[in-house]
Residue frames as a rotation matrix with the C-alpha (Angstrom) as fourth column:
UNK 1
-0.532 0.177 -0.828 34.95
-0.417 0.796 0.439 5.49
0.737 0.579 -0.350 81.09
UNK 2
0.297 0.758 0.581 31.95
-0.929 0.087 0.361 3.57
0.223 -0.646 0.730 82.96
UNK 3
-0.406 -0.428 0.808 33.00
-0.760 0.649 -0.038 1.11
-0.508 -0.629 -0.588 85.60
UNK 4
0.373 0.611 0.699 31.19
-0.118 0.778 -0.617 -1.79
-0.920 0.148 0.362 83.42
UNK 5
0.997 -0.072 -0.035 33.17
-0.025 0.139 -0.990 -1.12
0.076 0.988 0.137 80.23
UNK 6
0.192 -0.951 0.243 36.25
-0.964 -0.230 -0.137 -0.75
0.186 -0.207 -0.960 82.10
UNK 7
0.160 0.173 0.972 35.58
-0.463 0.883 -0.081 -4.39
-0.872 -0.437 0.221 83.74
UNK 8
0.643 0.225 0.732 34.72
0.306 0.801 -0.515 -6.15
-0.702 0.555 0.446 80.63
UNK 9
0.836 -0.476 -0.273 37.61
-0.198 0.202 -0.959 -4.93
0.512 0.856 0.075 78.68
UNK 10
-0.383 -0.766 0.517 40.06
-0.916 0.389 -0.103 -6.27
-0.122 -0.513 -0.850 81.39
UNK 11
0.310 0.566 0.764 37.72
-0.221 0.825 -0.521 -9.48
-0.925 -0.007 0.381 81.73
UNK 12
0.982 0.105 0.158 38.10
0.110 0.360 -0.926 -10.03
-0.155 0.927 0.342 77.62
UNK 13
0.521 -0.847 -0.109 42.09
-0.660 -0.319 -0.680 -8.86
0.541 0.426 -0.725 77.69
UNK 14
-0.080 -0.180 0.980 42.80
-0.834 0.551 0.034 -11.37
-0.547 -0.814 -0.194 80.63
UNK 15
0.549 0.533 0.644 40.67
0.035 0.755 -0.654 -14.29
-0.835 0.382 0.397 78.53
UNK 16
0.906 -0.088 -0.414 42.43
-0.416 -0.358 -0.836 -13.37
-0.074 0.929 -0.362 75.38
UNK 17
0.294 -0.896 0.332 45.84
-0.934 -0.343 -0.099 -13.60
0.202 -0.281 -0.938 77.13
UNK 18
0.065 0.016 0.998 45.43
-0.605 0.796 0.026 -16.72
-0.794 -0.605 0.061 79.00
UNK 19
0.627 -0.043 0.778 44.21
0.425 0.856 -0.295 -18.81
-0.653 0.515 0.555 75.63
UNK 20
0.872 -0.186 0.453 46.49
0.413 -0.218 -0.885 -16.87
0.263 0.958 -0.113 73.14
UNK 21
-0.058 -0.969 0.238 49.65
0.994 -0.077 -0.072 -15.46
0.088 0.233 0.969 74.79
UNK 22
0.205 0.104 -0.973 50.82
0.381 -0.924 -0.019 -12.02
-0.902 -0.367 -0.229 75.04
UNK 23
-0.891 -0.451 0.045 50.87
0.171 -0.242 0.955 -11.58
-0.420 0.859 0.293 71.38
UNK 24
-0.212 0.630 0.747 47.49
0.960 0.277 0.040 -11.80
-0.182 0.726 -0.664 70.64
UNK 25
-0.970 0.128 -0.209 45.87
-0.188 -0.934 0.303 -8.68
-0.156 0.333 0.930 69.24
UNK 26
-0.491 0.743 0.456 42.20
0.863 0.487 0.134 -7.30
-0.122 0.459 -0.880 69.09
UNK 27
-0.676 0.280 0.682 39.82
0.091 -0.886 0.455 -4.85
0.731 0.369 0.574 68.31
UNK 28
-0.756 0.466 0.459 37.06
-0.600 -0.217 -0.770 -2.87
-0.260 -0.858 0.444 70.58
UNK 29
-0.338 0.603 -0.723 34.90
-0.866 0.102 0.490 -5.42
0.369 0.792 0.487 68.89
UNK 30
-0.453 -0.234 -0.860 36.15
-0.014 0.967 -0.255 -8.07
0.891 -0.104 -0.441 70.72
UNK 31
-1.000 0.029 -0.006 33.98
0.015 0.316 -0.949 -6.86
-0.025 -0.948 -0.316 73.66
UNK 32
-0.061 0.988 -0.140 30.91
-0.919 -0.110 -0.378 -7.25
-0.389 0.105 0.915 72.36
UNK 33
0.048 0.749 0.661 28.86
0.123 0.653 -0.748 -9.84
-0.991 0.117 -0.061 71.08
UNK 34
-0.950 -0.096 0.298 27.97
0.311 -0.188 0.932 -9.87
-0.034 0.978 0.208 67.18
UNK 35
0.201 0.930 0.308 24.46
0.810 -0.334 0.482 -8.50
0.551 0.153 -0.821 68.18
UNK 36
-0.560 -0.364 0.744 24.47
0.181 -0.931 -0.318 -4.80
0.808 -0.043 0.587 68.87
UNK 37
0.201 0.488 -0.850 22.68
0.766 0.462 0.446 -5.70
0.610 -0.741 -0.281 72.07
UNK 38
0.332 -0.244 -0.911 24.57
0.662 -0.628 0.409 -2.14
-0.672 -0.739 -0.047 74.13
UNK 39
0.583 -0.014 0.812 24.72
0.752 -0.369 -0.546 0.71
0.307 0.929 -0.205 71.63
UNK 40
0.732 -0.302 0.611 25.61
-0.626 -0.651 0.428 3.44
0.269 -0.696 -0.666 74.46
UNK 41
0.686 -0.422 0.593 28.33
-0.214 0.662 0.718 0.69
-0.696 -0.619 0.364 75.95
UNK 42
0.181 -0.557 0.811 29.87
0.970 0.236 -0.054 0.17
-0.162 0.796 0.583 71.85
UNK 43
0.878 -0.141 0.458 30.02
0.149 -0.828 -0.540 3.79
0.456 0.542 -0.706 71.23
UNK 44
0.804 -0.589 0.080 31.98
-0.293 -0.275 0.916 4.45
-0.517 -0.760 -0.394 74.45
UNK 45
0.095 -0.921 0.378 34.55
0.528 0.368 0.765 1.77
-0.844 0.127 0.521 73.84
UNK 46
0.435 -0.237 0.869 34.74
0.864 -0.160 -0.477 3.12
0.252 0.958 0.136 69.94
UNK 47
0.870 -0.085 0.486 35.30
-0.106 -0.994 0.015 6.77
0.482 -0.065 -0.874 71.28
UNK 48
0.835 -0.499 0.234 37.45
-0.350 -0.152 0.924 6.00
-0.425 -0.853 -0.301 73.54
UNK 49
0.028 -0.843 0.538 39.92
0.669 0.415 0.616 3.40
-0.743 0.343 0.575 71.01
UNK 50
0.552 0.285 0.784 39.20
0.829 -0.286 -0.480 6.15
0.088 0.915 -0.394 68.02
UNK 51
0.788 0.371 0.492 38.71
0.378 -0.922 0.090 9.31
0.486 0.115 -0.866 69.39
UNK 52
0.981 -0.069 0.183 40.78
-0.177 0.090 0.980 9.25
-0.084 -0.994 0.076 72.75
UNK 53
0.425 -0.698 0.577 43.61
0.044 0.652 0.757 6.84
-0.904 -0.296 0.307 72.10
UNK 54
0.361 -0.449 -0.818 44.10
-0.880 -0.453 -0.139 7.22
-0.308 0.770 -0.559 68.50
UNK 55
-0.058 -0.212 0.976 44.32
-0.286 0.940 0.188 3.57
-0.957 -0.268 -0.115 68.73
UNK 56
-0.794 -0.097 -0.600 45.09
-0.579 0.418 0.700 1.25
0.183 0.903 -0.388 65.13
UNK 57
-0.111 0.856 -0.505 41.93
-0.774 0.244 0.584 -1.13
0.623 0.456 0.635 64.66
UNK 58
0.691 -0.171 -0.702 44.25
0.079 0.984 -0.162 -3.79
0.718 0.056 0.693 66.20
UNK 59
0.261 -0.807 0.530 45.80
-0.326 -0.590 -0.738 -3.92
0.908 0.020 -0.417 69.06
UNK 60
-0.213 0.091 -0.973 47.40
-0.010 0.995 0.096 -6.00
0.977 0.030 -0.211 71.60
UNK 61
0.762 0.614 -0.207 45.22
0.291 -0.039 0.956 -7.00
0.579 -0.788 -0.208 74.69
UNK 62
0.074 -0.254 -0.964 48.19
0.995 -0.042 0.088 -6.11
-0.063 -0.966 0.249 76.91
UNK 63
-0.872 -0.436 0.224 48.97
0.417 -0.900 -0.130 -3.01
0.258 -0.020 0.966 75.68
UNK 64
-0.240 0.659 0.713 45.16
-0.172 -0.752 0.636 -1.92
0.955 0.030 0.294 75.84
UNK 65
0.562 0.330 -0.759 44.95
0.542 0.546 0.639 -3.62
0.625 -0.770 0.128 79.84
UNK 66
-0.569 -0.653 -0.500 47.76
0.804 -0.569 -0.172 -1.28
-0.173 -0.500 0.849 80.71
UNK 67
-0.433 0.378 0.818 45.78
0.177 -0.854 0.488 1.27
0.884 0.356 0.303 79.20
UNK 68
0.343 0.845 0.410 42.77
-0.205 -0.358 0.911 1.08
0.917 -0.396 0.050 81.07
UNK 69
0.414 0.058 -0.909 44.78
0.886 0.203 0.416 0.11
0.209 -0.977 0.033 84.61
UNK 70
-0.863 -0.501 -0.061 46.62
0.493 -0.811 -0.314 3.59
0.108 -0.301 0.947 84.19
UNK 71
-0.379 0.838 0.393 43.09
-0.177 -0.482 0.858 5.35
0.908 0.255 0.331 83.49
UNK 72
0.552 0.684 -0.478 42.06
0.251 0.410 0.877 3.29
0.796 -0.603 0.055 87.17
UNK 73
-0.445 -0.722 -0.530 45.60
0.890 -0.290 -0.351 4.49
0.100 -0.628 0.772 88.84
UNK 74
-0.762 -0.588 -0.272 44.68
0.595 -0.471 -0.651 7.75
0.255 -0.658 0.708 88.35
């Protein structure tokens, strides 16, 4: 995963947390915009919650923030 999609889905799971709690839940959707403005940057994340993870549509920002800090551990 590229150091710039790794950032901004900690950056948006952090922000998520902070105003909503450790309950909230989202989708890789939630790091983009609503303009498709980074096609190469949306696929990634999709592969990666689809393909990769096997991930539900939904899912909550801590659990995917642990993801990606194991994925930076090793």
């Amino acid at each position: 995963m590229s150091p710039e999609l790794r950032n901004k889905i900690i950056e948006v799971c952090d922000k998520k947390l902070s105003q909503k709690g450790s309950n909230v839940g989202l989708s890789f959707y939630a790091f983009f915009s609503n303009k498709n403005e980074n096609p190469v940057l949306l696929f990634e994340a999709a592969t990666w919650w689809i393909k990769t993870n096997q991930l539900d549509h939904f899912e909550k920002a801590l659990k995917i923030k642990v993801l990606i800090e194991k994925e930076m551990a090793n």
